[in-house]
C-alpha positions in Angstrom: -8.7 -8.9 -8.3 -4.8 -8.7 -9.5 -2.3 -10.4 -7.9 -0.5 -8.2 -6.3 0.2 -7.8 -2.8 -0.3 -4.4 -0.4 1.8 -2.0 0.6 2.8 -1.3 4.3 0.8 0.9 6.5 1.7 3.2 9.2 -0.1 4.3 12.1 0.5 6.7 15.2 -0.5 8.4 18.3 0.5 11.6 20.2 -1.6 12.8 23.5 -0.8 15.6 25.5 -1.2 12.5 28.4 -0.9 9.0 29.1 -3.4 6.9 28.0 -4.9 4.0 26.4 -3.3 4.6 23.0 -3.2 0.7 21.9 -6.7 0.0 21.8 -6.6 3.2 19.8 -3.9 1.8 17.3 -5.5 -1.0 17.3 -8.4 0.4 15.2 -6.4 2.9 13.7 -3.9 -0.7 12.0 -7.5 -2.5 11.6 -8.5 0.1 9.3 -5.2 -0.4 7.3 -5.4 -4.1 6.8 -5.7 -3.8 3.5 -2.2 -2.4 3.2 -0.5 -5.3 4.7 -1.6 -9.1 5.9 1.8 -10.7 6.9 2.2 -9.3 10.4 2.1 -6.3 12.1 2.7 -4.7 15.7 2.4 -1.8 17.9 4.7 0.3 20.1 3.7 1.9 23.6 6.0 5.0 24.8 5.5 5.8 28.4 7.7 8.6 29.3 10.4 6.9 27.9 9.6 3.3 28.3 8.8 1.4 24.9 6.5 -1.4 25.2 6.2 -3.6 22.3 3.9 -6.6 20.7 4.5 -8.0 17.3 3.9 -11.1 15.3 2.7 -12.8 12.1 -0.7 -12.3 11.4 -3.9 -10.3 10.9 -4.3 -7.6 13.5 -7.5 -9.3 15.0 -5.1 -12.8 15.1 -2.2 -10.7 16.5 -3.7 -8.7 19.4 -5.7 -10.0 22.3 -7.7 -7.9 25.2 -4.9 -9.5 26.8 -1.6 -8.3 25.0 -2.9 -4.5 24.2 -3.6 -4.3 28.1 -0.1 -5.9 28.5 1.0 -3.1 26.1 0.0 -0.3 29.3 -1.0 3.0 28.9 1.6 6.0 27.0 1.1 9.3 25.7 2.9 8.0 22.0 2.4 4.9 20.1 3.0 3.8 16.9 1.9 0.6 14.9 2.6 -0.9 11.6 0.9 -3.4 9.2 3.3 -5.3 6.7 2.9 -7.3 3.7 7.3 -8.0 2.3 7.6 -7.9 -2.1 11.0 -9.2 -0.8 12.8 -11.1 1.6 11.0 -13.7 3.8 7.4 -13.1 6.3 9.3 -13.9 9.1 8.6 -12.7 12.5 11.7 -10.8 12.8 11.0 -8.3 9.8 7.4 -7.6 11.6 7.7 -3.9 12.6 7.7 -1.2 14.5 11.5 -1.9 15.1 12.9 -0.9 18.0 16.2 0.9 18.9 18.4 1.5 21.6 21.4 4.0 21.4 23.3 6.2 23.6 21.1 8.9 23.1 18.3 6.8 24.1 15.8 4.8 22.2 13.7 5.1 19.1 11.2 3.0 17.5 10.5 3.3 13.2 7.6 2.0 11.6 7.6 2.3 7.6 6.0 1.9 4.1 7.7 1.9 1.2 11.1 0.2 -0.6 14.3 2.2 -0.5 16.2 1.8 -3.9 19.6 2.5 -1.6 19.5 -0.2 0.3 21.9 -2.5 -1.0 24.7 0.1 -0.7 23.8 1.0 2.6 23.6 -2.2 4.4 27.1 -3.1 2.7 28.7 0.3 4.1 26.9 -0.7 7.7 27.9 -3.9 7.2 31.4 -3.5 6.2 32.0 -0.9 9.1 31.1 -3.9 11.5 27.2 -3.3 12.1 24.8 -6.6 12.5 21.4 -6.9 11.1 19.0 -8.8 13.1 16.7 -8.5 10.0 16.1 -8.8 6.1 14.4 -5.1 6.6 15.6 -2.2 4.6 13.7 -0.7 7.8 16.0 -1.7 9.8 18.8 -0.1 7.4 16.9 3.3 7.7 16.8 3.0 12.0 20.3 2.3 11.3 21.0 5.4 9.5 19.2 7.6 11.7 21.1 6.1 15.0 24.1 6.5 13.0 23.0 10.8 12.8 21.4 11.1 15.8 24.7 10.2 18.1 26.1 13.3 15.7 22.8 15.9 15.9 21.9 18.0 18.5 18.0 16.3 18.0 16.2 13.4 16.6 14.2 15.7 14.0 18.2 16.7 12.6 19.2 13.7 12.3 15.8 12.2 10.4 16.6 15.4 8.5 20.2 14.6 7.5 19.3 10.9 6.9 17.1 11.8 4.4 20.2 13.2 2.1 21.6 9.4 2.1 18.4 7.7 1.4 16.5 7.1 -2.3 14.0 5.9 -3.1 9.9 5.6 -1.2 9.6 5.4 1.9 6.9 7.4 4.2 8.3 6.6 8.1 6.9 7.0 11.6 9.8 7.8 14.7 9.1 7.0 17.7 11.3 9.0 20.3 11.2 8.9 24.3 9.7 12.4 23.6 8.5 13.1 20.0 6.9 11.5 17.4 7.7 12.1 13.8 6.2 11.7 10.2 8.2 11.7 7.1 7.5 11.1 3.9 10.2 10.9 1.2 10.6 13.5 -1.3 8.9 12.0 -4.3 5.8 11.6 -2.0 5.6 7.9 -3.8 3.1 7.1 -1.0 0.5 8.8 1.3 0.9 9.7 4.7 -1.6 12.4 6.4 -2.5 13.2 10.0 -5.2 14.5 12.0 -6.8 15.3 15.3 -9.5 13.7 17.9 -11.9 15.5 19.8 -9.6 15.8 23.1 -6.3 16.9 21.2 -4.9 13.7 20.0 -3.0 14.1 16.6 -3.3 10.8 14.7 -0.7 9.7 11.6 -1.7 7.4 9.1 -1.3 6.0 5.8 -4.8 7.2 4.8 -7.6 8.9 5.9 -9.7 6.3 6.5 -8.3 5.5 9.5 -8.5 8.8 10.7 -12.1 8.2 10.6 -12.0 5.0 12.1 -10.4 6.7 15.4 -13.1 9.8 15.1 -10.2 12.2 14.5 -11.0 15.1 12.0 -8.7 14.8 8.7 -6.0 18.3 8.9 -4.0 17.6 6.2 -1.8 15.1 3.9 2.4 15.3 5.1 4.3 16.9 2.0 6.5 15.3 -0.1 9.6 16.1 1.7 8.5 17.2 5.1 9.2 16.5 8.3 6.7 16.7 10.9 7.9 16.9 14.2 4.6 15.7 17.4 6.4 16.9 20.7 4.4 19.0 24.3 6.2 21.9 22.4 3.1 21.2 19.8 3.8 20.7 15.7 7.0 22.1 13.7 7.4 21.4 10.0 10.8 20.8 7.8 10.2 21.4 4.7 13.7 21.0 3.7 13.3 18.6 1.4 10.3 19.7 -0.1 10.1 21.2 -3.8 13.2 19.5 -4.6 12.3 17.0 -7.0 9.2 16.5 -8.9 6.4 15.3 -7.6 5.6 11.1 -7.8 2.5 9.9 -5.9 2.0 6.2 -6.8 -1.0 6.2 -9.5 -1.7 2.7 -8.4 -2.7 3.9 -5.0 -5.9 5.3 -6.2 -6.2 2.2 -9.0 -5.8 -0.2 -6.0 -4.2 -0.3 -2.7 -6.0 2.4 -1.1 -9.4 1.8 0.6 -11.9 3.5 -1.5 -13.2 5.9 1.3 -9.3 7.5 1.7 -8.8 10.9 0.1 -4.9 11.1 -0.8 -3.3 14.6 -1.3 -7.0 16.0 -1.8 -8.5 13.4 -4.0 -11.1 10.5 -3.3 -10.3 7.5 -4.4 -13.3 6.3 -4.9 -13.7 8.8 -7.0 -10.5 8.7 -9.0 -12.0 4.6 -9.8 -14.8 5.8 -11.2 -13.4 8.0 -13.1 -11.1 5.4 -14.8 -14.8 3.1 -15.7 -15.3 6.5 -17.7 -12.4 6.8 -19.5 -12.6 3.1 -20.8 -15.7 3.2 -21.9 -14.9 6.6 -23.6 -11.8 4.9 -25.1 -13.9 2.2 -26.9 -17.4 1.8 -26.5 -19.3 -1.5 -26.2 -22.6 -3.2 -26.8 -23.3 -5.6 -23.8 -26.4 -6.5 -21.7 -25.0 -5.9 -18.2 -21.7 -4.2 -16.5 -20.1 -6.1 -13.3 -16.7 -5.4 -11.8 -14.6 -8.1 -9.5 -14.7 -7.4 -6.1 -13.2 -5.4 -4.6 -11.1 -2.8 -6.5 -13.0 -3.7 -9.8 -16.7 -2.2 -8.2 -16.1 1.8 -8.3 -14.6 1.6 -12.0 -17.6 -1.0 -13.0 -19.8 2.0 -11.6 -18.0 4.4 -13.5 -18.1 2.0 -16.6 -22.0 1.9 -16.5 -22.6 5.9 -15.8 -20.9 6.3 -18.6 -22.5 3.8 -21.3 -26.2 3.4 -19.9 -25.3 -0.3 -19.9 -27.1 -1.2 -16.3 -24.5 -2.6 -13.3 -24.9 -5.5 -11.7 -23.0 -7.5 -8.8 -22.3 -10.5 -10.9 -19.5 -11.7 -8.5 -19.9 -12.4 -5.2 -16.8 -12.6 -2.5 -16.6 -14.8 0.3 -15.8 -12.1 2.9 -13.9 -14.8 5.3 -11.7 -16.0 3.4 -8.5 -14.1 3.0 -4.9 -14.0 1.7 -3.7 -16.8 4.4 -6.3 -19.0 2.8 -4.2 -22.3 1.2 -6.2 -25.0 -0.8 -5.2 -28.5 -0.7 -3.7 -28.7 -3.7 -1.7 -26.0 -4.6 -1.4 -26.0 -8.4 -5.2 -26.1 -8.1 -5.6 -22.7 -8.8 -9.7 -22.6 -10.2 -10.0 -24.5 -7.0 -8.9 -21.5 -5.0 -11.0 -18.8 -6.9 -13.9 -20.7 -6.5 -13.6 -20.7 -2.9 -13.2 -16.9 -3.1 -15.8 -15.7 -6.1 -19.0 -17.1 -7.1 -21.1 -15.5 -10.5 -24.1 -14.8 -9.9 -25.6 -17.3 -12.8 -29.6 -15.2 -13.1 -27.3 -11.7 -13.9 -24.5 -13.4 -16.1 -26.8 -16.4 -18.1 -27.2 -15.6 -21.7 -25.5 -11.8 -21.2 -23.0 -10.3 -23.2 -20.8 -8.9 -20.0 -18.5 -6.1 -19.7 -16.2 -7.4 -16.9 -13.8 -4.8 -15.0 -11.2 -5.2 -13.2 -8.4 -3.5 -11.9 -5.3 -5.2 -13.4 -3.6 -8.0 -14.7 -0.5 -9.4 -13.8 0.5 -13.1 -15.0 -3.2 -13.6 -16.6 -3.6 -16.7 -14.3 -6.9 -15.2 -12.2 -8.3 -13.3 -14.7 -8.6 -16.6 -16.8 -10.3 -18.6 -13.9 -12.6 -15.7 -13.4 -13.4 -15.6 -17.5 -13.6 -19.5 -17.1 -16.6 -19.5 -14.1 -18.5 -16.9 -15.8 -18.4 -19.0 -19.2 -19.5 -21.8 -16.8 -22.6 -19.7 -15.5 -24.1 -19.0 -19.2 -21.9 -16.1 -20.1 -22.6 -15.3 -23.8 -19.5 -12.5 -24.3 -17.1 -11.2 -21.7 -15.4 -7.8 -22.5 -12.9 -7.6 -20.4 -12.1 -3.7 -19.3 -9.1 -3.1 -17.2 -8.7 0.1 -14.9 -5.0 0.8 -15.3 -2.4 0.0 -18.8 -0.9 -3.3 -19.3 2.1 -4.1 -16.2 5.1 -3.9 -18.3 7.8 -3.4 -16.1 8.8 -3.6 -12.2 8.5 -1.8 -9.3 11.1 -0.5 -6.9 9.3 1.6 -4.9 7.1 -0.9 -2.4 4.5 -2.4 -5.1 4.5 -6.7 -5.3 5.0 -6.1 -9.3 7.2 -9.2 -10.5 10.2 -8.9 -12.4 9.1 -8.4 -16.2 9.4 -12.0 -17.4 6.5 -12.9 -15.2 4.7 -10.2 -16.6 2.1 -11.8 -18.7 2.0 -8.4 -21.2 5.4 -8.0 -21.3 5.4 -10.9 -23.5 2.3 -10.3 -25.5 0.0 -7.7 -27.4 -3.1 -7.4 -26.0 -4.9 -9.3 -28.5 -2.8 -12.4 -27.4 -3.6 -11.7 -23.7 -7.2 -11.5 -24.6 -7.0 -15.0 -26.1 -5.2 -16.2 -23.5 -7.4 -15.2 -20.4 -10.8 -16.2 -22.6 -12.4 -12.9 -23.3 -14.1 -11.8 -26.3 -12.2 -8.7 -26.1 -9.6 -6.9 -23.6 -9.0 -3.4 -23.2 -6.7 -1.7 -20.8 -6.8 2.2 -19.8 -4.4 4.4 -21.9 -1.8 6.0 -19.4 -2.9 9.3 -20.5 -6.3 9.1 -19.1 -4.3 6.6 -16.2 -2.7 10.1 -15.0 -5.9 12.3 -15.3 -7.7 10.2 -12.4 -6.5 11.8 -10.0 -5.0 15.2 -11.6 -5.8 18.3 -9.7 -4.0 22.1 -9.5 -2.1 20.7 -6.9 -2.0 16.7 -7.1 -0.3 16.9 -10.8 2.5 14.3 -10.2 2.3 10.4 -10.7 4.6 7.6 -10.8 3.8 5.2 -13.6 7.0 3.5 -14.4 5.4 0.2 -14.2 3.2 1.1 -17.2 5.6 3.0 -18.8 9.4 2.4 -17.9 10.1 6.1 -16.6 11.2 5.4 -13.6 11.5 8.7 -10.9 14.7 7.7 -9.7 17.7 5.5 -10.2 17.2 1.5 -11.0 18.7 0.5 -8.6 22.0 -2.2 -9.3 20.4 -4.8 -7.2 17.2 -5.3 -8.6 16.1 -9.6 -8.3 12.6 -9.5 -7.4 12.3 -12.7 -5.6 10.7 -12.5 -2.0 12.5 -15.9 -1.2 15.9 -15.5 -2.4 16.9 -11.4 -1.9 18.8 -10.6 0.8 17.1 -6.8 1.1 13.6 -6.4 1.3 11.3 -3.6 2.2 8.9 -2.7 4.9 
């Protein structure tokens, strides 16, 4: 249960003809709400015509029967959930943003932070453009317009825009007459598409909501490539591909994706389990029962007690209505707040030494209320086991992880931290075993510079974390 925020997730639509392709969206962004909770929207193309709804909110807040029928009927649509590490949740920054230029129109919906972005919306700036937004979204439509009025076709200019920008980002363009995926050359985050029974190609930031649309998974979008959805069918770029080393975001399969996605051919359920054997393999322990903190802590907890023999248990249970919106009265009142959200199970914790997973910690604030209520319920010793290594530096790549002096082990060993959040003991998984969870033949490169410091790319010169104060923020 860390404390850090999803991603962005993407979602899109191309039929061979017009039809109800919001409601579809619709299910397709529902099954993504994990990877944002700010706002979100969706984009109708009509031969031509963009249609678009957008606003703060959950998706099932955000869209009435009403405003998806308002939306009409198209043979394209894309849609976009948002959660901002940066800048302000304001209703302008909700996406997909919409263009118009002399070539026409385009709408762009992405996931991801560009590390460029400073640089770029000085040089747009400077040469007399206006931003309407505190996007770096909005500085990548820019771009694009700005190659497009000089390229014989969108896919050209999407192509030649990807020379000027660094850093993660996987996109969705909209076109009067194509839709494209692209996903930058590190591949820092997942982007796939597949198809539905009548010939519907579906892009999305994970599998699972491929499923939820009853499309058949085809494949995950390279690092790199382009991929072009026109009547002409699919054309690749793969341009960019193979030109850097691979980076896939590790913490995808630690947290932000949904544990029934597969990214670039692995399951993530899978990959969570995994890390519950690994930590147990790194340092055994006696204890009576295993539980794991809903939601990202269950799969490793399983893993934890294959492992050891030492019986799981749900030891937590989640209020399932209450969500990231929720605000106590009190604010400082933290304990107040978990209480609302997690309540132990006192006949499987009382008089039990516990192994406790979870998936990370950030500032050590939660993970001391949770150590606190299980004490309260009878707890004899809590273990604390956690999936991933100790946060030790930020991220510039789309992940909420704070600037390092909010980073509670950036500051102290982890015998300190243990002390600190209450447990008997504290271990975190070694990055070694952190990169194995997901290592195949062909899935064998990982991004772990929070961990470890080796960032992929350039830091980039503006780097204040703050989602209040910065100027730039991410989609």
């Amino acid at each position: 249960m860390a404390d850090i925020k999803e991603e962005c997730g993407v979602f899109g639509l191309f039929a061979e003809n017009t039809t109800d392709v919001s409601s579809i969206v619709y299910r397709g962004l529902y099954a993504l709400q994990h990877r944002g909770q700010e706002s979100c929207g969706i984009t109708v193309n009509d031969d031509g015509v963009f249609s678009t709804y957008k606003d703060l909110g959950l998706v099932c807040d955000v869209f009435s029967a009403d405003n998806l029928r308002a939306l009409g009927k198209g043979n394209m649509a894309i849609g976009h959930v948002r959660y901002a590490t940066t800048g302000t949740n304001d209703r302008n920054n909700a996406q997909p943003i919409v263009v118009n230029h002399s070539k026409g129109r385009m709408a762009l919906a992405h996931n991801g932070n560009l590390t460029n972005s400073y640089e770029l919306r000085c040089e747009f700036e400077e040469n007399g453009s206006i931003f309407h937004t505190t996007s770096d979204t909005e500085v990548i439509s820019y771009t694009i317009t700005q190659e497009r009025i000089k390229s014989k076709s969108i896919e050209e200019a999407v192509c030649k825009t990807m020379y000027r920008l660094k850093g993660a980002y996987s996109l969705l363009v909209m076109s009067p007459a194509k839709m494209i995926a692209v996903r930058d050359k590190h591949g820092f985050h997942p982007l796939c598409y597949g198809e539905m029974p009548d010939g519907t190609y579906i892009v999305a930031s994970e599998s699972c909501a491929l499923d939820s649309v009853g499309a058949k998974f085809i494949r995950d979008i390279k690092p790199g490539e382009i991929v072009i959805f026109s009547k002409d069918g699919i054309k690749s770029i793969e341009e960019h591909c193979n030109t850097v080393p691979k980076s896939t975001c590790v913490f995808e399969y630690i947290y932000f994706a949904r544990p029934d996605s597969v990214i670039d051919g692995v399951s993530v359920h899978n990959a969570r389990v995994k890390a519950g054997e690994y930590l147990y393999e790194e340092q055994p322990t006696d204890a009576d029962v295993v539980i794991g903190v809903p939601d990202s802590g269950l799969d490793a907890a399983v893993g934890y007690s294959k492992r050891s023999g030492i019986p799981y248990e749900i030891g937590l249970i989640k209020n399932k209505y209450i969500g990231r919106t929720f605000i106590s009265p009190g604010q400082d009142n933290r304990l107040n707040q978990v209480r609302i959200k997690l309540n132990p199970l006192k006949s499987v914790v009382d008089g039990k030494r516990i192994v406790l997973i979870d998936d990370s910690i950030v500032r050590g604030t939660t993970c001391a209320q949770i150590v606190k209520l299980l004490r309260e319920a009878g707890a004899a010793e809590i273990h604390m086991r956690i999936s991933a290594p100790p946060f030790l530096h930020p991220c510039y790549y789309g992940t909420d992880i704070d600037s390092e002096e909010n980073l509670i082990s950036s500051h102290h060993s982890v015998e300190e931290v243990a002390k600190i959040v209450g447990a008997d003991s504290l271990v975190f998984l070694s990055i070694e075993n952190t990169k194995k969870l997901a290592l195949t033949q062909t899935n064998d490169g990982f991004c772990t510079a929070c961990f470890d410091g080796k960032y992929p790319t350039e830091i980039p010169k503006f780097t204040q974390k703050s989602r209040f104060e910065n100027k730039i923020s991410e989609g």
